[in-house]
N, CA, C and O atoms as a GROMACS GRO file, in nm:
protein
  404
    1UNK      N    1  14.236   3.469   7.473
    1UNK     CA    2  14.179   3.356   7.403
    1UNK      C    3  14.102   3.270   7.502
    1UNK      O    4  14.152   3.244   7.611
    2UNK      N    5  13.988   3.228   7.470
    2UNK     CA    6  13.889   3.172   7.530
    2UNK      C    7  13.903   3.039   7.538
    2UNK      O    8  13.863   2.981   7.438
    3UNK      N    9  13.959   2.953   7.646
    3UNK     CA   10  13.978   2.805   7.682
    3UNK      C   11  13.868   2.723   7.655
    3UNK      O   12  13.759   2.728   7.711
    4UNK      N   13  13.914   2.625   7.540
    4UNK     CA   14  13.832   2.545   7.505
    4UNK      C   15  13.753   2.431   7.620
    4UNK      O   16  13.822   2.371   7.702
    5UNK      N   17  13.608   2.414   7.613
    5UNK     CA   18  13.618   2.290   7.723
    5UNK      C   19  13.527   2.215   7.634
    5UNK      O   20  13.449   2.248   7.544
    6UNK      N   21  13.577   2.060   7.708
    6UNK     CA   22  13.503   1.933   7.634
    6UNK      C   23  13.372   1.938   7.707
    6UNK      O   24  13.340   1.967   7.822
    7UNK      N   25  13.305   1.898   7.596
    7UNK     CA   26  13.156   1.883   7.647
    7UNK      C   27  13.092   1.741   7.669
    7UNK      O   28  13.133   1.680   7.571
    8UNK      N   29  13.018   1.658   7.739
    8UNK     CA   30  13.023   1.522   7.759
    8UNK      C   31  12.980   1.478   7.569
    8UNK      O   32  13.040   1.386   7.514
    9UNK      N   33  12.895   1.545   7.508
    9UNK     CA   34  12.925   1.488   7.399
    9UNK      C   35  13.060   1.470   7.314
    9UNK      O   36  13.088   1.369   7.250
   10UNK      N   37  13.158   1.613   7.329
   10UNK     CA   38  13.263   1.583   7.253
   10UNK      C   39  13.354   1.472   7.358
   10UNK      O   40  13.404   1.385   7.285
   11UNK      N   41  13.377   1.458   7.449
   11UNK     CA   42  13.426   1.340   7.499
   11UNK      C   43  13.406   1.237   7.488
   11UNK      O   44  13.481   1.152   7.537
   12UNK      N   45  13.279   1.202   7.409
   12UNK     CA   46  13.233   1.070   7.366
   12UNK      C   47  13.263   1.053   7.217
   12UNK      O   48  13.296   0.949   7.160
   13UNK      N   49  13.248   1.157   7.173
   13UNK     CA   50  13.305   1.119   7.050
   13UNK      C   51  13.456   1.100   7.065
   13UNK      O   52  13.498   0.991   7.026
   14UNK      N   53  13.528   1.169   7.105
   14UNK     CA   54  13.696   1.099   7.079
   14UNK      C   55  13.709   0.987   7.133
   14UNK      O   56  13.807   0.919   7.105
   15UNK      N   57  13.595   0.935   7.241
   15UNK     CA   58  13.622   0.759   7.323
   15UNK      C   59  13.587   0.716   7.187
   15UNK      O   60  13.657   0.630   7.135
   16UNK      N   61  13.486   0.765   7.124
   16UNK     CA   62  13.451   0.625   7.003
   16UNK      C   63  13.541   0.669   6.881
   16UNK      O   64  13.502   0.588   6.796
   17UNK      N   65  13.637   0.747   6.818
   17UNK     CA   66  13.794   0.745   6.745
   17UNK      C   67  13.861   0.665   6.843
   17UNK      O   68  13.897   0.548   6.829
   18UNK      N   69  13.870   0.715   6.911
   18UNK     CA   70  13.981   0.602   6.983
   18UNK      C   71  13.986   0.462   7.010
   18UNK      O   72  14.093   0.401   7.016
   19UNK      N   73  13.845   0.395   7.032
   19UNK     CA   74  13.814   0.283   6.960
   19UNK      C   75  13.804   0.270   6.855
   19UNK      O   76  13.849   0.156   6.845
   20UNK      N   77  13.776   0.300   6.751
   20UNK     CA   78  13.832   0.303   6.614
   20UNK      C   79  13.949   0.294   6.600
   20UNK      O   80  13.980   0.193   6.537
   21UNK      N   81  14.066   0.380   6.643
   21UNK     CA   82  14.170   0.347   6.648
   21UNK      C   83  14.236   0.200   6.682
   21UNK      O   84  14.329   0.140   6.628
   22UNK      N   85  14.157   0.169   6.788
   22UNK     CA   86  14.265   0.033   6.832
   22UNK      C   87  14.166  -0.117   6.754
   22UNK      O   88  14.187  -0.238   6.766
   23UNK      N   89  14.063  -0.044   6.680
   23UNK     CA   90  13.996  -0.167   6.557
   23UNK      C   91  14.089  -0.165   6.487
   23UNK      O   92  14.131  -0.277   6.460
   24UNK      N   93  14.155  -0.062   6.434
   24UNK     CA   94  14.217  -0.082   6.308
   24UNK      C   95  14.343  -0.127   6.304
   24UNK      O   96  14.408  -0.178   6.213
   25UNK      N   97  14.382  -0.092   6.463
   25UNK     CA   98  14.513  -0.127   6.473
   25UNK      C   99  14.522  -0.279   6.493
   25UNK      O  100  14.613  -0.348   6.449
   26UNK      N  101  14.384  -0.337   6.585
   26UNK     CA  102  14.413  -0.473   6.576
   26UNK      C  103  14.446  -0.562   6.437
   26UNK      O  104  14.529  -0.648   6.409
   27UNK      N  105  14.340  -0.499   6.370
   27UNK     CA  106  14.279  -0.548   6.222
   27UNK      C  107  14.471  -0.523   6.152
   27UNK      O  108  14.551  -0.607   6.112
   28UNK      N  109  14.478  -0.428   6.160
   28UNK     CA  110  14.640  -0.415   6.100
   28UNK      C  111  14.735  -0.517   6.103
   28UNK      O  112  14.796  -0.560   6.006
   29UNK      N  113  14.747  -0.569   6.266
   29UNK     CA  114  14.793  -0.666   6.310
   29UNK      C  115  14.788  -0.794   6.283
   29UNK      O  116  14.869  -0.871   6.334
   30UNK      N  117  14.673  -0.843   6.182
   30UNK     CA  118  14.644  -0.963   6.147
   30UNK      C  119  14.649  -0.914   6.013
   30UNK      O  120  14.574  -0.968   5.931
   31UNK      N  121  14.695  -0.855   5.990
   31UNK     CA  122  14.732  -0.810   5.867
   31UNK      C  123  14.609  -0.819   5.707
   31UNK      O  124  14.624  -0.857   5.591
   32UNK      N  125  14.468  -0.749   5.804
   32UNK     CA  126  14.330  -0.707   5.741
   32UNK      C  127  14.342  -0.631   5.624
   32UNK      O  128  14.292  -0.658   5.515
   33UNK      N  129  14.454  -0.472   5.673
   33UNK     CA  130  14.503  -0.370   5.520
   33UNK      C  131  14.639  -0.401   5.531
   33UNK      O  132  14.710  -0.428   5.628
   34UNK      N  133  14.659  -0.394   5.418
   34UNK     CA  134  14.814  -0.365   5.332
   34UNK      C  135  14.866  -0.221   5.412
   34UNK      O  136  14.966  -0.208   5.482
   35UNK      N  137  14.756  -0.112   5.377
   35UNK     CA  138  14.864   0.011   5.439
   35UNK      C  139  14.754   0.072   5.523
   35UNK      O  140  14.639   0.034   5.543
   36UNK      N  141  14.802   0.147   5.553
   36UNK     CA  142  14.685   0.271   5.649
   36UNK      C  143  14.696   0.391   5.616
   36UNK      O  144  14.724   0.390   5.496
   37UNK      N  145  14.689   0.523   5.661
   37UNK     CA  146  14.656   0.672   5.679
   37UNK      C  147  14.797   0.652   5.808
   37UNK      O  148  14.896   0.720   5.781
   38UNK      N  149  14.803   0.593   5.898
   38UNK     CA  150  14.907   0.601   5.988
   38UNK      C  151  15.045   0.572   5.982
   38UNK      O  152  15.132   0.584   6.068
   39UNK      N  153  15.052   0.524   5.845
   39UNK     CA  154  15.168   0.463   5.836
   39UNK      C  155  15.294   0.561   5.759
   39UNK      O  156  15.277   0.591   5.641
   40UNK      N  157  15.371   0.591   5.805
   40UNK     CA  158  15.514   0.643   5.751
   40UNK      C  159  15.547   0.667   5.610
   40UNK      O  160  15.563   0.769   5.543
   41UNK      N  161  15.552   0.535   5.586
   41UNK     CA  162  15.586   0.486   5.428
   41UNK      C  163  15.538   0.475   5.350
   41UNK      O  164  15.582   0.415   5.252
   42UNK      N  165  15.374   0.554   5.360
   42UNK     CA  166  15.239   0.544   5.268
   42UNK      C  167  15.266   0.702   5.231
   42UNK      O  168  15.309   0.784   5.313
   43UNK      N  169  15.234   0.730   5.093
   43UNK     CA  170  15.220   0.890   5.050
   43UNK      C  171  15.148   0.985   5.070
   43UNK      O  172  15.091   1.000   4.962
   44UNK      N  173  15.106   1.075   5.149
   44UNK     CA  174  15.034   1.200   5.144
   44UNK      C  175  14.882   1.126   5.012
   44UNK      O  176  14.764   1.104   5.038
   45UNK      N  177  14.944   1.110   4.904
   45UNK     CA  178  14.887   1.085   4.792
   45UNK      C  179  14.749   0.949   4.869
   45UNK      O  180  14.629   0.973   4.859
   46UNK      N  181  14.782   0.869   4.910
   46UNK     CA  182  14.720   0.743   4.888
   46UNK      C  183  14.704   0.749   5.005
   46UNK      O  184  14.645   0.644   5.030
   47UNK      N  185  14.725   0.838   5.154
   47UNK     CA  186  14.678   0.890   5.281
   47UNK      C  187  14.501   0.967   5.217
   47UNK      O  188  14.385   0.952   5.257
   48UNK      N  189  14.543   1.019   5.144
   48UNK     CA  190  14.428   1.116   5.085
   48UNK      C  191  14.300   1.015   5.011
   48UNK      O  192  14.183   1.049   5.030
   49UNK      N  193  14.322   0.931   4.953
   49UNK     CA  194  14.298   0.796   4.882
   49UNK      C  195  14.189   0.768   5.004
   49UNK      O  196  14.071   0.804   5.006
   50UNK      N  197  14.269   0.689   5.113
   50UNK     CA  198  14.217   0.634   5.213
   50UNK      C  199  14.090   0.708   5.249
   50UNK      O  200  13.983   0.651   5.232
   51UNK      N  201  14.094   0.838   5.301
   51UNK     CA  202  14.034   0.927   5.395
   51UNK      C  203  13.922   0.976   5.272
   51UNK      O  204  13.825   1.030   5.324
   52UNK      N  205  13.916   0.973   5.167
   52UNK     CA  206  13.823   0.963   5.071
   52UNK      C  207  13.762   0.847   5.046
   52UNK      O  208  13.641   0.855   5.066
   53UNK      N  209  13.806   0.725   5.003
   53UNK     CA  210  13.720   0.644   5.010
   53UNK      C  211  13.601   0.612   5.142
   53UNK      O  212  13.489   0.564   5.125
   54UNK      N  213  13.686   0.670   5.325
   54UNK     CA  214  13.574   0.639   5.408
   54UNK      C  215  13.520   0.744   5.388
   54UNK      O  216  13.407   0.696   5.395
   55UNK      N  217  13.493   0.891   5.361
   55UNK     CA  218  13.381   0.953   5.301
   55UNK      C  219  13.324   0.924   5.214
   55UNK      O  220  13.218   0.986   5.204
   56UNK      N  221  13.348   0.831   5.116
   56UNK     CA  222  13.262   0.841   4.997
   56UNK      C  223  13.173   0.726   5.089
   56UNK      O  224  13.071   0.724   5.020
   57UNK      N  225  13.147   0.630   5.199
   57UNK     CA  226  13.110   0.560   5.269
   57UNK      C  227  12.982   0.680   5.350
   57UNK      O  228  12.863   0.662   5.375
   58UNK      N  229  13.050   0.771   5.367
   58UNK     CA  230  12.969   0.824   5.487
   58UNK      C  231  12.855   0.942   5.375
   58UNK      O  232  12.759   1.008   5.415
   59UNK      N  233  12.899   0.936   5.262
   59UNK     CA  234  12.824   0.988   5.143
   59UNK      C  235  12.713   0.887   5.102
   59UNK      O  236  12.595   0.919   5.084
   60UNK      N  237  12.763   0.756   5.088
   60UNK     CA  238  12.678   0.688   5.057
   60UNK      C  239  12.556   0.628   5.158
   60UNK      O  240  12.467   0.549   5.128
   61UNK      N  241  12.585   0.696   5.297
   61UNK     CA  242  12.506   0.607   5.431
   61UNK      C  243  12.395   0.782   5.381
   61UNK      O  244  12.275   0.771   5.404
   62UNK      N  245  12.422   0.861   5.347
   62UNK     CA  246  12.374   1.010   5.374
   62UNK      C  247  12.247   0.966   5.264
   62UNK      O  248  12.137   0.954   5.318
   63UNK      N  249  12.253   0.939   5.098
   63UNK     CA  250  12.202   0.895   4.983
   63UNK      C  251  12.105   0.834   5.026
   63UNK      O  252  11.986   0.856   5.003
   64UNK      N  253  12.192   0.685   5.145
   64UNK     CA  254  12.083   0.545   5.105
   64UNK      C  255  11.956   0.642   5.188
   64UNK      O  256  11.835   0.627   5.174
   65UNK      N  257  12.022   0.737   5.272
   65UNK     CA  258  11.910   0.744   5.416
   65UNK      C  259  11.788   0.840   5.343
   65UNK      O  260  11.671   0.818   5.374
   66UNK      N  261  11.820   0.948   5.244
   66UNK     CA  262  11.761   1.004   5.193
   66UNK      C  263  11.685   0.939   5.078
   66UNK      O  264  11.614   1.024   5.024
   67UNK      N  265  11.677   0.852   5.036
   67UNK     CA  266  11.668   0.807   4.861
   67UNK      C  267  11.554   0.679   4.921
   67UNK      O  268  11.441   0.657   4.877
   68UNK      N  269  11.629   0.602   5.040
   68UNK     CA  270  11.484   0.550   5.118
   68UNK      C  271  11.396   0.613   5.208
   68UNK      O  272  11.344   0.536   5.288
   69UNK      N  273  11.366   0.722   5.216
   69UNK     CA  274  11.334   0.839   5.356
   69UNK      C  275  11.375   0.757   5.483
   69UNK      O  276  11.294   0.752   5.575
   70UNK      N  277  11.528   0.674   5.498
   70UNK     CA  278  11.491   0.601   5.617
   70UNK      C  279  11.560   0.664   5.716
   70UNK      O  280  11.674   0.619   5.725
   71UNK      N  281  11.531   0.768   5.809
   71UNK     CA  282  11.587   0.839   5.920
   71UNK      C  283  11.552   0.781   6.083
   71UNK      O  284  11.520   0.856   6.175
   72UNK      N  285  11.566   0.639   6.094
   72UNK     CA  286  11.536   0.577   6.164
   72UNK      C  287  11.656   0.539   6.260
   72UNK      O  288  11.768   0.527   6.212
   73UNK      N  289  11.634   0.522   6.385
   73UNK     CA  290  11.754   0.499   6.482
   73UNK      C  291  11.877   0.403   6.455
   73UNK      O  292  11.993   0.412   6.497
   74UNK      N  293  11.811   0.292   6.359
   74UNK     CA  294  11.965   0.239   6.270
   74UNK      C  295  11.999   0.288   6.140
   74UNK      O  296  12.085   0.225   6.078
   75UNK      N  297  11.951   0.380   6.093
   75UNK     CA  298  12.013   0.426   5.930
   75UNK      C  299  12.077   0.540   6.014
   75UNK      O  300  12.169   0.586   5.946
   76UNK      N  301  12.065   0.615   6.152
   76UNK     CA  302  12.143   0.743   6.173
   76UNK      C  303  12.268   0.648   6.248
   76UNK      O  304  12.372   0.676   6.188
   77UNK      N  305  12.290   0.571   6.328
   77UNK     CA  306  12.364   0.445   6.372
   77UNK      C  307  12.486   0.409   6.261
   77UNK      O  308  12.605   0.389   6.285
   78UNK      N  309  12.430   0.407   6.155
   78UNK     CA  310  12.536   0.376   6.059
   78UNK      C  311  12.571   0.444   5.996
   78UNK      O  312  12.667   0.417   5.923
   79UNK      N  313  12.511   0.562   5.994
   79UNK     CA  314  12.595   0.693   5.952
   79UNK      C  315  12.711   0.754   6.063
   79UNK      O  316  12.819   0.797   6.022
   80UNK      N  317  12.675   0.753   6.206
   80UNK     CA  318  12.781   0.781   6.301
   80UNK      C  319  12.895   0.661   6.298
   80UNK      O  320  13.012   0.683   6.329
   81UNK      N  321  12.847   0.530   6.256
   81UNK     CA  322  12.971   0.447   6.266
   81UNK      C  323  13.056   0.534   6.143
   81UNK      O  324  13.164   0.588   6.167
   82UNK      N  325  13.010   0.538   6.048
   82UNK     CA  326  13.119   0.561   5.891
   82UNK      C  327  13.180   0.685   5.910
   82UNK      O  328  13.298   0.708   5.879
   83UNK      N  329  13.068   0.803   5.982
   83UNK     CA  330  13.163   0.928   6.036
   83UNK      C  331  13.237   0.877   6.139
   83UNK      O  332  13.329   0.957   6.158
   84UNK      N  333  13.244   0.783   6.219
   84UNK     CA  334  13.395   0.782   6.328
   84UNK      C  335  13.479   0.693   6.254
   84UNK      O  336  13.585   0.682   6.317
   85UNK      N  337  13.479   0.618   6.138
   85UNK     CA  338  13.561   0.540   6.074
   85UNK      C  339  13.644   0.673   6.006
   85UNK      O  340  13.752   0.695   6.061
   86UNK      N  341  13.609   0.759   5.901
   86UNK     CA  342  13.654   0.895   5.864
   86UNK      C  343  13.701   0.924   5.958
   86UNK      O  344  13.823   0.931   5.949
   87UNK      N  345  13.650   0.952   6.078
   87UNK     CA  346  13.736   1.069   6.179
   87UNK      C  347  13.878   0.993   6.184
   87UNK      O  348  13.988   1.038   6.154
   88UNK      N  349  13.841   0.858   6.233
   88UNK     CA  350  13.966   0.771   6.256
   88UNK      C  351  14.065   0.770   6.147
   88UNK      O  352  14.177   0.811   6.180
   89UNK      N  353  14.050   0.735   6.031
   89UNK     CA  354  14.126   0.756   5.927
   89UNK      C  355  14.197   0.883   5.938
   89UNK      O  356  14.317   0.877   5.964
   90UNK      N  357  14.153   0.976   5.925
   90UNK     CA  358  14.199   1.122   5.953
   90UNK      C  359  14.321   1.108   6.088
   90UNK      O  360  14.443   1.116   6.074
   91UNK      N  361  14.243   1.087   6.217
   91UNK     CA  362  14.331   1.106   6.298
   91UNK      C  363  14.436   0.996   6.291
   91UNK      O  364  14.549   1.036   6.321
   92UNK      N  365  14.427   0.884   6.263
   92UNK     CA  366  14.569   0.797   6.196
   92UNK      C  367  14.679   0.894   6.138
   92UNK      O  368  14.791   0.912   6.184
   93UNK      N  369  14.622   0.954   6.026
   93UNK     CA  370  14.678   1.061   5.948
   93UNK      C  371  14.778   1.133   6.000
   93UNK      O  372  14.895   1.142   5.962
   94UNK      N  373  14.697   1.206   6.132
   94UNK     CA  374  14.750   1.280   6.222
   94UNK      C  375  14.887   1.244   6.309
   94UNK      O  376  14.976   1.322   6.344
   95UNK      N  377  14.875   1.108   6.331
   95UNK     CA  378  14.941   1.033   6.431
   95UNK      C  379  15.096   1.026   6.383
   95UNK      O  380  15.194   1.006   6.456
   96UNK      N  381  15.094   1.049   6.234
   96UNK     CA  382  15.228   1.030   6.153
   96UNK      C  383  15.244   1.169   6.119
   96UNK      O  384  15.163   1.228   6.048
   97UNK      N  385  15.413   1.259   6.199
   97UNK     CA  386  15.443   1.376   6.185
   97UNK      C  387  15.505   1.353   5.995
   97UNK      O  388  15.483   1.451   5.924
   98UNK      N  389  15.553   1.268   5.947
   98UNK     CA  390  15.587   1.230   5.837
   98UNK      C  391  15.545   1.340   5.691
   98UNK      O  392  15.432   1.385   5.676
   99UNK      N  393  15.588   1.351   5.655
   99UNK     CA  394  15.503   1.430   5.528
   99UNK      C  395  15.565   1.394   5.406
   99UNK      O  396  15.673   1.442   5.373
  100UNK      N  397  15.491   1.300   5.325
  100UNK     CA  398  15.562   1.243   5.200
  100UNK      C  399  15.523   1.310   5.045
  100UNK      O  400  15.409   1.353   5.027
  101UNK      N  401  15.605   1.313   4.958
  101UNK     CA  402  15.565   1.363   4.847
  101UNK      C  403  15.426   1.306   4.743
  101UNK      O  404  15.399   1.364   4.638
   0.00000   0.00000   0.00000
C-alpha cells in the first residue's frame, strides 16, 4: 500500500478546519448554538441535520455564483469559506466516537 503524503495544499486545508474548529468551539462557549455535530448527546439524526444545512450553504454560494456569472476572486472566497464550514461540521462529527439512534 502506497503511503499517503500531504501536499502543501492539503495541509492548508486542514489548518483552515482546524480553525474552523476552534470558531465554533469559541462561538459554543458563549453559547452562539444550542447543539453541534460534536456533541455526544445530539442524534446521528440532527448530526445529519447540521452537516446538511452547511451544504445546502455551499449549494447556495455554487447557484448565486452561477445564476450571477460571478466567478470572481470573492464569490470563489465564499464558496471555500462554506466548504471549510461543511468540512468542519463533518469533522466535529468525527470528533464524537458516540453513535446515537
Amino acid at each position: 500500500m502506497n503511503a499517503i503524503k500531504n501536499s502543501p495544499a492539503m495541509l492548508d486545508v486542514f489548518g483552515l478546519i482546524a480553525v474552523e474548529r476552534l470558531r465554533v468551539r469559541r462561538l459554543q462557549a458563549v453559547g452562539k448554538y444550542k447543539f453541534s455535530t460534536n456533541s455526544p448527546t445530539v442524534s446521528n439524526g440532527l448530526k445529519l441535520a447540521i452537516v446538511m444545512e452547511e451544504i445546502g450553504e455551499v449549494a447556495r454560494e455554487i447557484y448565486e455564483m452561477h445564476d450571477k456569472d460571478d466567478f470572481t476572486p470573492q464569490a470563489k472566497n465564499r464558496l471555500r469559506k462554506e466548504l471549510v464550514q461543511a468540512a468542519g461540521t463533518l469533522v466535529a462529527w468525527l470528533e464524537t466516537p458516540e453513535v446515537k439512534p
